[in-house]
N, C-alpha and C positions, 0 to 999 in steps of 0.2 A: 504494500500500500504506500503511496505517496501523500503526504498529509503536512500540512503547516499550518501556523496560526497567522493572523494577519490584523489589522487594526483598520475600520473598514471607513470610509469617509464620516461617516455618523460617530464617529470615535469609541463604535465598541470594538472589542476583540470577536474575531468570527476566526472556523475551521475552514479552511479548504480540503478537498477532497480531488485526486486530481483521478479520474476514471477513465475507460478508452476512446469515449468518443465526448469528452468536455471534462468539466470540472461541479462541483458540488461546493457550492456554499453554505454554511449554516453557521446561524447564530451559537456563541459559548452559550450561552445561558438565555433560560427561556426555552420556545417551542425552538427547533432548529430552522423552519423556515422564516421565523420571524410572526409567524401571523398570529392573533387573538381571536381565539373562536368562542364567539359568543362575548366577546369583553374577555375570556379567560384565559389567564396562560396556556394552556392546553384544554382539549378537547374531552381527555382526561376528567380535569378540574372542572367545566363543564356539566357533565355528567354528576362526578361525586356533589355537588353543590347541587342537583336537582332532585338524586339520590336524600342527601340528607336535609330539606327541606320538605319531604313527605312528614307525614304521620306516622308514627309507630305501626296503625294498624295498616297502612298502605301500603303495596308493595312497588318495587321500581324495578322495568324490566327493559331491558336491549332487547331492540331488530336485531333482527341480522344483517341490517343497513347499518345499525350503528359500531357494532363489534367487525364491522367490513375498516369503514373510518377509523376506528379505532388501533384497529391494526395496519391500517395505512399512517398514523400517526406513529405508531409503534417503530415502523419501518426506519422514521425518518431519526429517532434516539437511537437504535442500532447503527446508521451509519456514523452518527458523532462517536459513538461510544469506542465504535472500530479506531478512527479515527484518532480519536485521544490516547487511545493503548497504544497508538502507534505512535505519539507524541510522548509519552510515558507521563500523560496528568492523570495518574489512576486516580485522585481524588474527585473529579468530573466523571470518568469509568464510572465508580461508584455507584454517585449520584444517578446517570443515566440508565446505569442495569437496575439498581432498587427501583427506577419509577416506571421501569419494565415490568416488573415484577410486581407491582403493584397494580398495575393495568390487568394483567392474567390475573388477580387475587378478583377486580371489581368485577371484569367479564363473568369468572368462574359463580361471583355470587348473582351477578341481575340475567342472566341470561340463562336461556330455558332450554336453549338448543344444545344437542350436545356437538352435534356437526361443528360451528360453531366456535365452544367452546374451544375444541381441541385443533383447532385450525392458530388457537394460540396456544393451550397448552403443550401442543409437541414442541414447542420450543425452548421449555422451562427451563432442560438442564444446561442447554448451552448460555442461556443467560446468567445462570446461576455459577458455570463454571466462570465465564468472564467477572463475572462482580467477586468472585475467588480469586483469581489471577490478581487481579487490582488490586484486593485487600492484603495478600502475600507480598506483593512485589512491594509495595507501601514501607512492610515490616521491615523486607531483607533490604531495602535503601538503608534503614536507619542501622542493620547491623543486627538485627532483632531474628533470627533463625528459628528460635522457639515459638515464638507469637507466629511468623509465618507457617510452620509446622500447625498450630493449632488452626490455623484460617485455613488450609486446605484440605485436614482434615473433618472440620465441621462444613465446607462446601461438601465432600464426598458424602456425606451425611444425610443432607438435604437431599440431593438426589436421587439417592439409593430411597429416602425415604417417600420421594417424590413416586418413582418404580414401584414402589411396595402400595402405597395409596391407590393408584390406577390398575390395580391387580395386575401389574406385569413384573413382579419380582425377577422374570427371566433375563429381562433385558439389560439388569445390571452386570450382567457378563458382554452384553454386547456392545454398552456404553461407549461411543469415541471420548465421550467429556469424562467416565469416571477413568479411562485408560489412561487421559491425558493426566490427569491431577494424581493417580496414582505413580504415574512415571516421574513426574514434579517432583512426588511425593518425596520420594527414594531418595533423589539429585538434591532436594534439601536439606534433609537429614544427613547427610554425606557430606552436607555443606560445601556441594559444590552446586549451586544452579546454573542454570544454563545460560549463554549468553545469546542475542538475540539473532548473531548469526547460527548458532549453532539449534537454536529452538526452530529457526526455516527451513535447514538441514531436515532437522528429524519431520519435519511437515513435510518438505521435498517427497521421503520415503513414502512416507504414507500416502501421498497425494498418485505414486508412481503404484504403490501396492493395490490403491483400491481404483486403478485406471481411468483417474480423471486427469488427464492430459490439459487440458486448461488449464487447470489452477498449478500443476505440475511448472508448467512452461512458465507462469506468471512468478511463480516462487524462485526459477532459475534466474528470472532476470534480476528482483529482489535480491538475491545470494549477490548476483553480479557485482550491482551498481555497489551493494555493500562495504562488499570485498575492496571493492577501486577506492569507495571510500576513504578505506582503514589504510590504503598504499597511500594515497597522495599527497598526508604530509612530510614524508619523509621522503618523498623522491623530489 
């Protein structure tokens, strides 16, 4: 991913995003494309505020027009979030996976559909392993090994418990996110983590094992320009 921060005429700070055919702006903070839906920072916000101005006894439920929206708003936090990890301000990371995950908590309770539903739920744990990643990396800046040891093991946790909730206990063997955090797992404890070329390495692998040639190629260029990088102050 190609990412930087920029300070944008209006004198906020915004993310670029640079993609194959243009670039992707969004706002640091707030909705990322800038807009107030309904007067509300998010669409999100929106909802919960129309949610919690019923009655006790009233209930509040999503279309499936709304949880469509909503996860096209969802969409557009997943790319800053990317975006940021690859800036390394896991504290924005954070921020943006928890308000993800917040979003699948309000769907899961106001909407009746399951269809639906799980059109965001299948994405729980990879959200859940980024706001991991974020909260780890945080630790191991400060020097902190144990605390990071404790944050990816209470990510793996969640997950597995997330699998065990939806009656598929199976599929925490099949997990790419508990695979990842597990392999963390290890490289932390060992106190050696990985560094960011060597972390696209091991994505390289996997990208080439499970035959997705796209993302494969995009990782090699990534390795590339990396690499050239880490040569050109010293040449």
């Amino acid at each position: 991913m190609k990412a930087r921060k920029i300070v944008g005429r209006d004198g906020r700070e915004k993310v670029q995003l640079r993609i194959d055919l243009g670039l992707i702006q969004m706002e640091l903070h707030g909705r990322p494309d800038g807009q107030r839906p309904n007067g509300f920072e998010s669409l999100l916000q929106y909802h919960q505020g129309k949610a919690g101005s019923q009655s006790p006894a009233q209930s509040y439920f999503l279309t499936e027009a709304d949880v469509m929206a909503l996860q096209q708003e969802g969409v557009q936090y997943y790319h800053r979030y990317l975006s940021l990890f690859q800036l390394r301000d896991f504290h924005n990371v954070i921020r943006d996976t928890e308000r993800n995950l917040e979003m699948f908590d309000f769907v899961s309770e106001h909407c009746s559909d399951e269809d639906s539903k799980w059109s965001l739920e299948q994405f729980r744990p990879y959200v859940i392993m980024m706001n991991t990643r974020a909260k780890a990396s945080l630790e191991l800046q400060e020097g902190k090994t144990a605390a990071a040891v404790k944050q990816i093991e209470a990510g793996k946790e969640k997950i597995e418990a997330f699998y065990r909730a939806i009656g598929q206990p199976e599929w925490i063997e099949s997990s790419n996110e508990l695979a990842f955090l597990s392999e963390w797992l290890k490289e932390v404890r060992d106190a050696q983590p990985l560094t960011p070329l060597e972390m696209m390495e091991r994505d390289l692998q996997r990208a080439i094992a499970d035959e997705a040639y796209e993302r494969a190629a995009e990782l090699r260029d990534a390795i590339r320009s990396l690499r050239i990088s880490k040569k050109s102050p010293g040449q």
